[in-house]
N, C-alpha and C positions, 0 to 999 in steps of 0.2 A: 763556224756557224754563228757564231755569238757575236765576232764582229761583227760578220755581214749584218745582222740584225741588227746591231745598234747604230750601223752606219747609215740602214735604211729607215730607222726612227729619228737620227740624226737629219736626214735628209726633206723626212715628213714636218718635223719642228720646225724648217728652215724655212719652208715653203709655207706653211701657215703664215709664218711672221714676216713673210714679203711685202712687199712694198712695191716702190719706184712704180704704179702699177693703176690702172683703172679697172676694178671688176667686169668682166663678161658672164655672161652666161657659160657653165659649163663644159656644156654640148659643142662652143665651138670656143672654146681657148686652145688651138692648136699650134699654129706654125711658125710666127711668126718671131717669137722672143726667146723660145727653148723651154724649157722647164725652171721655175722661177730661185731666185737666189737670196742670199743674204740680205736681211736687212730690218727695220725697224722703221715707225712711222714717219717715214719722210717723202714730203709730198715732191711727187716730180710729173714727169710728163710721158713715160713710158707707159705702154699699155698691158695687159697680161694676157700671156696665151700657156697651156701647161699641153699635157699630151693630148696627141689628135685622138679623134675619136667621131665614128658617123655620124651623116646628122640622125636627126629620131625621124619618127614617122611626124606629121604633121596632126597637132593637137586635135585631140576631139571633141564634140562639145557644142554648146552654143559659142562658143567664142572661137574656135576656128576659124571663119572668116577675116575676123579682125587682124589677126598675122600672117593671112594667105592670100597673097596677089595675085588676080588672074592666070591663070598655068600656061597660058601663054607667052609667061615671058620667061620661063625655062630655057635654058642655052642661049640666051642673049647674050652676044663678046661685044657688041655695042651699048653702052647704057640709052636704053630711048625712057626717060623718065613721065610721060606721057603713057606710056603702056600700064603702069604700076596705075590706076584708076579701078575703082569699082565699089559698088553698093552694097549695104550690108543690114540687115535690121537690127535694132539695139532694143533692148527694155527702156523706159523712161518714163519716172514716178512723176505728173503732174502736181505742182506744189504754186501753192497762193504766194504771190509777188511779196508781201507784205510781210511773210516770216522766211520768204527764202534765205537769206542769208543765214539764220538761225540752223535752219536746216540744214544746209548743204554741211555746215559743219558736220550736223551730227549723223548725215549721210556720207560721210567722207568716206567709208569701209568699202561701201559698194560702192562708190563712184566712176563713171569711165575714165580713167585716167593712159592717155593718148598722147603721143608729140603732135601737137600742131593741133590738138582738138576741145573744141569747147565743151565742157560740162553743162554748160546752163544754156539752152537754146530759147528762141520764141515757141510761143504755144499757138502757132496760126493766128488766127482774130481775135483771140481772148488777150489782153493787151495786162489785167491780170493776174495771171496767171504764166508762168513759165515753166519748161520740163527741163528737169535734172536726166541725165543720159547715165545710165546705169551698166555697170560690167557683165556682160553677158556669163563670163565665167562664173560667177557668184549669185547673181539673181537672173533664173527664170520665170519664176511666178511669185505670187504675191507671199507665199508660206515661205520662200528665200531669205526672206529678212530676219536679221535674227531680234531677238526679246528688245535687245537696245536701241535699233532703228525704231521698230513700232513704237514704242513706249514717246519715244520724243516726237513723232506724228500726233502721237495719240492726246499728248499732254498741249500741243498747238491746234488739234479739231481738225486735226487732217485726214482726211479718207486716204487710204493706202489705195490710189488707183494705176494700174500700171498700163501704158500704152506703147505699141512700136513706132519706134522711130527711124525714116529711112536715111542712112549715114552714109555720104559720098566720103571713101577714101582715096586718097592720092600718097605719092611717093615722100612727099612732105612730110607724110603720117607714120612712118616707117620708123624703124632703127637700121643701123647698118647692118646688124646679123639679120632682120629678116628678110631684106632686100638677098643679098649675099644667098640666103638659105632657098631662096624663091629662082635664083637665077640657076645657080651651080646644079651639077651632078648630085641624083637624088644617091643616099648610100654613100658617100666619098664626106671626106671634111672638109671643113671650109676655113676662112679665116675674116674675124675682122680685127684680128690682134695686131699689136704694130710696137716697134720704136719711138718713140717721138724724139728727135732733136728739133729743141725750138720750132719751127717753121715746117719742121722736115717730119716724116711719116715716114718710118724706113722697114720693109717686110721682109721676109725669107723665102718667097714662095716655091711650094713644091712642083715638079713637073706636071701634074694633071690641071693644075690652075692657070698655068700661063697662059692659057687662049683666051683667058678673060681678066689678061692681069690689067688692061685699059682702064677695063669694067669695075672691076676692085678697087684700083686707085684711085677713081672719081668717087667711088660710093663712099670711101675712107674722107677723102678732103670735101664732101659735101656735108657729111654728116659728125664732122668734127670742126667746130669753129678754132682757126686760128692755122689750121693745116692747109699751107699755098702748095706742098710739095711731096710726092709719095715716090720714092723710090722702092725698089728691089735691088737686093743683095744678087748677084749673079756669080759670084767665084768666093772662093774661101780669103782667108786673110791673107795678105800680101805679106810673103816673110822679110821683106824687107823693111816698110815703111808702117806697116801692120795699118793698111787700109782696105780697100774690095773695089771691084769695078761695080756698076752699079747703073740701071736703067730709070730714067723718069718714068713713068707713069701715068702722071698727072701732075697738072700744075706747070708752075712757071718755071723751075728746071733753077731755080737761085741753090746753090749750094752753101752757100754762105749765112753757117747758123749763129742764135745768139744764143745762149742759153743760162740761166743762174745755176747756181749749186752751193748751198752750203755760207751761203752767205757775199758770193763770188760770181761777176761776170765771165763770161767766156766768146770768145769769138772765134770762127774758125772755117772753113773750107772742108765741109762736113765727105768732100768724096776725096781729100788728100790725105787724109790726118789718121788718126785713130782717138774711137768714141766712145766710152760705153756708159749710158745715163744710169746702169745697175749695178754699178761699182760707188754711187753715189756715198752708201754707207758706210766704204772701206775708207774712203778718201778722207769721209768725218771721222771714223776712229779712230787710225796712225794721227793725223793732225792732233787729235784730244790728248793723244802724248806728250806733244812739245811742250815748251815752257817758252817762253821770251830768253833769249839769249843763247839758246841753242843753237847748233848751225846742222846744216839738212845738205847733206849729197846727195840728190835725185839722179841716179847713172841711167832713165828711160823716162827722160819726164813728159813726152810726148806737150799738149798744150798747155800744160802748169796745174791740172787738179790736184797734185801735191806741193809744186812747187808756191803757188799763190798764195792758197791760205795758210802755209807755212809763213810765208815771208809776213803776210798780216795780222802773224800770231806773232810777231816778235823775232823771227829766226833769222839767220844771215844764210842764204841759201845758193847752192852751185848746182846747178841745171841744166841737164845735156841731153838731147837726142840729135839720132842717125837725121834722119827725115830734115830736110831744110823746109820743107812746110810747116813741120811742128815746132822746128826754131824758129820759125819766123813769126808763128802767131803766139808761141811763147813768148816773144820779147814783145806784142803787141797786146797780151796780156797783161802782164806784169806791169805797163806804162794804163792801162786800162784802168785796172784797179789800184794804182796809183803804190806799187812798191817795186818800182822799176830801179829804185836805189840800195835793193836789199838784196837784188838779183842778179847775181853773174851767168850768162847762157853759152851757153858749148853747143857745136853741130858738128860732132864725130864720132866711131864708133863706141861703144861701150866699154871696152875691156881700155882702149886708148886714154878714154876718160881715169878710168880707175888708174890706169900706171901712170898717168899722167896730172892733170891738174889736181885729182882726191889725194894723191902719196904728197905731191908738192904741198899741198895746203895740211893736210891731216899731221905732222908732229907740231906746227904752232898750235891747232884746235884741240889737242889731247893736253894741253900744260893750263888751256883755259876754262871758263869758270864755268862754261856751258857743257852741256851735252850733244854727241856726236850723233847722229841717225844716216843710217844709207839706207835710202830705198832703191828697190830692184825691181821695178813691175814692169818686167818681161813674160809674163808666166810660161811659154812657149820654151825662154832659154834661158832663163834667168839663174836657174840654179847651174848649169854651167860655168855658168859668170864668175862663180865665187872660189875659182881656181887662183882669177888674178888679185885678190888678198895674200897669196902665197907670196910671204918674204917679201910682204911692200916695205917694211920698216927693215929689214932683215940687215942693214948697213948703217944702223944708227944704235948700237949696246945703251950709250948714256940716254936714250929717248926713254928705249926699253925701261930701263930701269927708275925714270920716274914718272911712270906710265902705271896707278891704280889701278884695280880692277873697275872697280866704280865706275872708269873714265874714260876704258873701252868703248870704241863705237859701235854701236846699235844698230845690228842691220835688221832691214825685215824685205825681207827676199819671196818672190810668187813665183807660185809652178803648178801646175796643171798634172792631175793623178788620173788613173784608172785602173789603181790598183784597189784589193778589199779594202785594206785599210792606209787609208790616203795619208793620216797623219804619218804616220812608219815611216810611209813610201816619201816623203819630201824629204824627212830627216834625215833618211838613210841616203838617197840623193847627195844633199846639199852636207853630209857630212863625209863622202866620198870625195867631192869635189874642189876640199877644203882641206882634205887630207887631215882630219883633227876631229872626231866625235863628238858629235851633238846631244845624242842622247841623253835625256836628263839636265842639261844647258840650254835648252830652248823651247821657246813655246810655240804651240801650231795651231793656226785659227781656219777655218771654213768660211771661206769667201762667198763664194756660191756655188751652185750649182750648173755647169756649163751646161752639160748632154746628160744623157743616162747613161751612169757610170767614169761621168768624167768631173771631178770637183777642180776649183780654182781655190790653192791654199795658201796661204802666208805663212813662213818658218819667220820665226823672230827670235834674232841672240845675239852676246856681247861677241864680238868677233875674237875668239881667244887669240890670245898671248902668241902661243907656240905657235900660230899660221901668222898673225902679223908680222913678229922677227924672228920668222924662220930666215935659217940661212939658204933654204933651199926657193926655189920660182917653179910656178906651172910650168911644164912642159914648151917648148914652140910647136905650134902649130893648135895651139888649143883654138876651139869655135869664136870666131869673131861672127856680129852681125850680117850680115850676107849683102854687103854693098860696099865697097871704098871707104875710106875712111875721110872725115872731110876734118880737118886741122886748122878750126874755125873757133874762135871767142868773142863774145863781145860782154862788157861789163857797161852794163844798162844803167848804172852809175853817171857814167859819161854824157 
């Protein structure tokens, strides 16, 4: 019990100190991103959504009207943005031309504050004189105001006179959850939470939304400047290539994103690849590791979020994924950001990579000045993976033996838990897989939060001794990637 409880205050901590993220309102942070993950203040371009939950009843109030679009346009799957129109009375304090400005400051509490709407209107004929539009929620009547609006009236000789004013609203005027909350199923959740890569709006929608997934993709790229493109997730991750099939929406259908992170361009073919803008923070910490001279074995480096800003920390870096898209915009990265000369890229399996170009290069890199790192970010299979460390040196005693501890490479391996306790559950994993006990040799960090009850974790340790030159090898037939192997290099040197 004691776990589970710290693992759900664990979880609680994580989620406060999220990021990668744009505030919503509450009520609809549902579907679109999962429940939120690791991280720290780092601005990016994803949106937040946390558990669904109905919508509420529709506020009461004098200010109801102001977030209630005609009811008419309930179950619309077309957006007719013409519909979303209608009239509304406001309060609004007539104030003399000459100290408006003064004013409006120090009415700024109450003030109607609107997308798309003006606070300071004309006062009909009185040329004068102007009205301030006031928030219905806060002030009804003149006794609404509190001590410190009067007082600043009172001190420029202004009569507190309040008058309605008739306020044409349109769709303009809107946010995207109230348009969203106007159209949908009343009782059901909604969503205006998203993904962002670059250009791209990427959602998860659930079954009862897709008859208005048109309707949501426009409301999302209207009401988000800089969004040409909204797709929908339609199938889980492709255990291959770890990307999804995926439907437009809305927009021009460019799949082709740019995105920064961490200091780094990226380019990429956002429906071949594999994305995720909420790992941003993981990519900054492992890198905050390195030092300049290090060298980085990336065995899944899908478009270089590791491999990049490694190589422009100083590291000599060897970079391998399955996917010939992620090879290909990897080496179209790396000449991007201009360390196309620090980066060798492979496009073949995993475990191929590790028996192959990591064993050939790793006994010159263990005798030098730098430090070793393998990352493993598969988190689906990656602790599997660490069978093939078994007996990679296992035919070299004289390596062995002038091989420090110190100078052991550094893996930090991902895996995906749903067990009570996640940290246990990787360790015990990846120290079965390894044939060599972890416990107490390695540390284990919370990446984030995938689903409920499913964490993304990172095991991080010196790869011992006794599994490097063991005389024994994994098994055959251990899990390889689930595609052909492709016996592919290229040294971006060249």
């Amino acid at each position: 019990m004691a776990t589970v409880m710290l693992r759900s205050a664990f979880r609680f901590h994580t989620f406060v100190k999220t990021q990668n993220c744009v505030n919503l309102p509450c009520w609809l942070r549902p579907l679109s991103c999962g429940v939120l993950k690791q991280a720290a203040a780092q601005p990016c371009s994803s949106q937040r959504a946390c558990v669904s939950e109905p919508m509420p009843e529709q506020e009461s109030g004098a200010d109801s009207a102001l977030y209630t679009p005609p009811p008419g346009v309930r179950g619309m799957t077309s957006l007719d943005r013409e519909a979303f129109t209608w009239k509304v009375s406001v309060p609004a304090l007539r104030l003399p031309k000459k100290v408006l400005n003064q004013l409006v400051k120090s009415l700024k509490r109450v003030a109607l504050q609107r997308p798309g709407i003006k606070r300071v209107v004309e006062d009909g004929d009185d040329a004068d004189h102007r009205l301030l539009l006031l928030d219905p929620a806060s002030v009804s009547s003149p006794s609404s105001l509190g001590d410190a609006e009067t007082q600043a009236l009172g001190k420029l000789g202004v009569a507190l006179e309040l008058r309605d004013y008739e306020l044409r609203l349109t769709y303009e005027n809107l946010k995207s959850e109230e348009v969203l909350r106007a159209v949908l199923p009343e009782g059901q959740d909604i969503t205006s939470g998203f993904s962002r890569v670059g250009h791209i709006a990427h959602l998860n929608l659930r079954e009862h939304l897709l008859p208005y997934r048109s309707l949501i993709g426009e409301v999302i790229m209207d009401k988000n400047p800089g969004v040409t493109c909204v797709v929908n997730k339609t199938n889980t991750i492709d255990s291959t290539y770890r990307n999804f099939q995926m439907e437009v929406l809305a927009g021009d259908g460019n799949m082709v994103a740019k995105v920064r992170e961490n200091g780094c361009v990226y380019e990429f073919d956002f429906s071949r690849v594999y994305w995720n803008p909420r790992l941003s923070t993981e990519h900054e910490r492992v890198v905050a590791l390195l030092r300049p001279g290090d060298t980085v074995l990336d065995v899944f480096a899908g478009v270089g979020p590791f491999a990049v800003p490694a190589a422009r920390r100083g590291c000599a870096v060897l970079a391998n994924d399955l996917n010939p898209e992620s090879h290909r915009w990897l080496l179209h990265n790396c000449k991007l950001n201009k360390v196309d000369g620090k980066v060798r890229a492979f496009n073949m399996d995993g475990r191929a990579f590790v028996r192959g170009p990591l064993r050939e290069e790793l006994p010159a890199l263990l005798g030098g000045p730098g430090r070793v790192h393998v990352v493993m970010n598969l988190p689906a299979l990656a602790l599997d993976f660490l069978d093939a460390f078994r007996g990679l040196l296992g035919q070299g005693p004289s390596v062995s033996v002038s091989v420090s501890e110190g100078s052991l490479p550094l893996v930090h391996c991902y895996g995906f838990s749903k067990q009570d306790d996640p940290q246990r559950d990787v360790t015990e994993r990846a120290s079965a897989s390894l044939g060599s006990p972890l416990e107490g040799r390695c540390s284990v960090h919370l990446v984030r939060n995938v689903a409920p009850n499913k964490e993304m974790m990172c095991v991080s340790f010196a790869l011992p001794r006794e599994v490097l030159f063991s005389n024994e090898t994994a098994e055959d037939g251990s899990p390889e990637e689930p595609a052909p192997k492709r016996q592919k290099c290229e040294d971006m040197s060249a």
